[in-house]
C-alpha positions as CSV (number, residue, x, y, z in Angstrom):
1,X,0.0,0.0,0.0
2,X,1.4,3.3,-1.0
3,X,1.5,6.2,1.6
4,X,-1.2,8.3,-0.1
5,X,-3.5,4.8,-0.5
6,X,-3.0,4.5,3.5
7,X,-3.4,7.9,4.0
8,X,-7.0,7.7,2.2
9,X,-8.1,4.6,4.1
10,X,-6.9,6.1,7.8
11,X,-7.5,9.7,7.2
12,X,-10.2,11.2,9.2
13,X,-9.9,14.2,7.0
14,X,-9.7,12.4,3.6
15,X,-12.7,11.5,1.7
16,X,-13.2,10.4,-1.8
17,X,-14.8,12.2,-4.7
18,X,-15.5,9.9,-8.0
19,X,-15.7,11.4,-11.1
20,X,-16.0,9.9,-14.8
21,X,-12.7,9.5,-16.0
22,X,-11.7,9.6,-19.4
23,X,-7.9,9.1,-21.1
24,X,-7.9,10.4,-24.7
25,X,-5.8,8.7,-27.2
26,X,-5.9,11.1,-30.3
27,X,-8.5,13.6,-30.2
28,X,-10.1,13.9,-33.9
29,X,-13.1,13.7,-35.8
30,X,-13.9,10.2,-37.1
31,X,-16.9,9.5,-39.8
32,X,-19.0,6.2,-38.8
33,X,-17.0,4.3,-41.6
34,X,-13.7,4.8,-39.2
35,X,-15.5,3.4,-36.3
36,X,-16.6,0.9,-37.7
37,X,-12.9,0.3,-39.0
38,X,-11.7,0.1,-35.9
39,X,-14.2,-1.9,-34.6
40,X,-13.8,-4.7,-37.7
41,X,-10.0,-4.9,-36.8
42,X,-10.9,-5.1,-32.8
43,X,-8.0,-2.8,-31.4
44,X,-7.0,0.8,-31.8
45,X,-3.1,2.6,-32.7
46,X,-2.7,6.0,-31.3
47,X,0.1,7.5,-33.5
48,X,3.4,7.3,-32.6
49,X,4.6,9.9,-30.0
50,X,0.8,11.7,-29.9
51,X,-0.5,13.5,-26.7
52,X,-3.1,11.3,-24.7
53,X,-5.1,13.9,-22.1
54,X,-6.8,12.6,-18.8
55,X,-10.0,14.1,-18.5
56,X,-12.4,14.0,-15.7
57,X,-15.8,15.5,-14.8
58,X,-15.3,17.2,-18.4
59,X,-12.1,18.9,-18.0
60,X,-8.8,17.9,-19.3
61,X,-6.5,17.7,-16.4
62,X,-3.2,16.3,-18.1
63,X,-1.7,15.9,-21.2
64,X,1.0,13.2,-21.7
65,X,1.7,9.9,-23.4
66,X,1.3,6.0,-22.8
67,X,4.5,4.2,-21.4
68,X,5.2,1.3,-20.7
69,X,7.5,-0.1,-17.7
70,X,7.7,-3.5,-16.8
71,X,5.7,-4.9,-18.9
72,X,3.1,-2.5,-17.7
73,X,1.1,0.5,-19.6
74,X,1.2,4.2,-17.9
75,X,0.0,7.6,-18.2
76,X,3.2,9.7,-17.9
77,X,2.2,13.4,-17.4
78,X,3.9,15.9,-19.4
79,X,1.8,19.1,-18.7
80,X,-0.7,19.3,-16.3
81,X,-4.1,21.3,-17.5
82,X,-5.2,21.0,-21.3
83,X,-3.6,21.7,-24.1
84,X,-2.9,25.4,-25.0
């Protein structure tokens, strides 16, 4: 357990606020024959090197990119806010 994971399950003072989360891959405009391209091939390939954004409650928090470490995927933040 991480500290801040023990710190929200002990904290008196902590409290949990759930919001719809999003994480954009590559935000565009696709026709109804793209989706259902991607959908006939089952699986999705953001662009080399193109910004993801983590968006919750309707606002974009973060920009960054997929990694992966370990054999694991991440959201490495790069800027925090949206994209200017």
């Amino acid at each position: 357990m991480t500290e801040l994971e023990r710190f929200l399950a002990e904290s008196a003072v902590a409290e949990r606020v759930d919001l719809p989360t999003l994480l954009v891959l590559d935000r565009m405009r696709l026709s109804a024959g793209d989706i259902d391209g991607i959908r006939a091939a089952g699986a999705y390939e953001a662009s080399p090197g193109s910004t993801c954004e983590l968006e919750a409650g309707g606002q974009v928090l973060a920009s960054g990119k997929i990694v992966k470490r370990r054999g694991k995927y991440f959201f490495k933040v790069m800027e925090k806010g949206g994209p200017k």
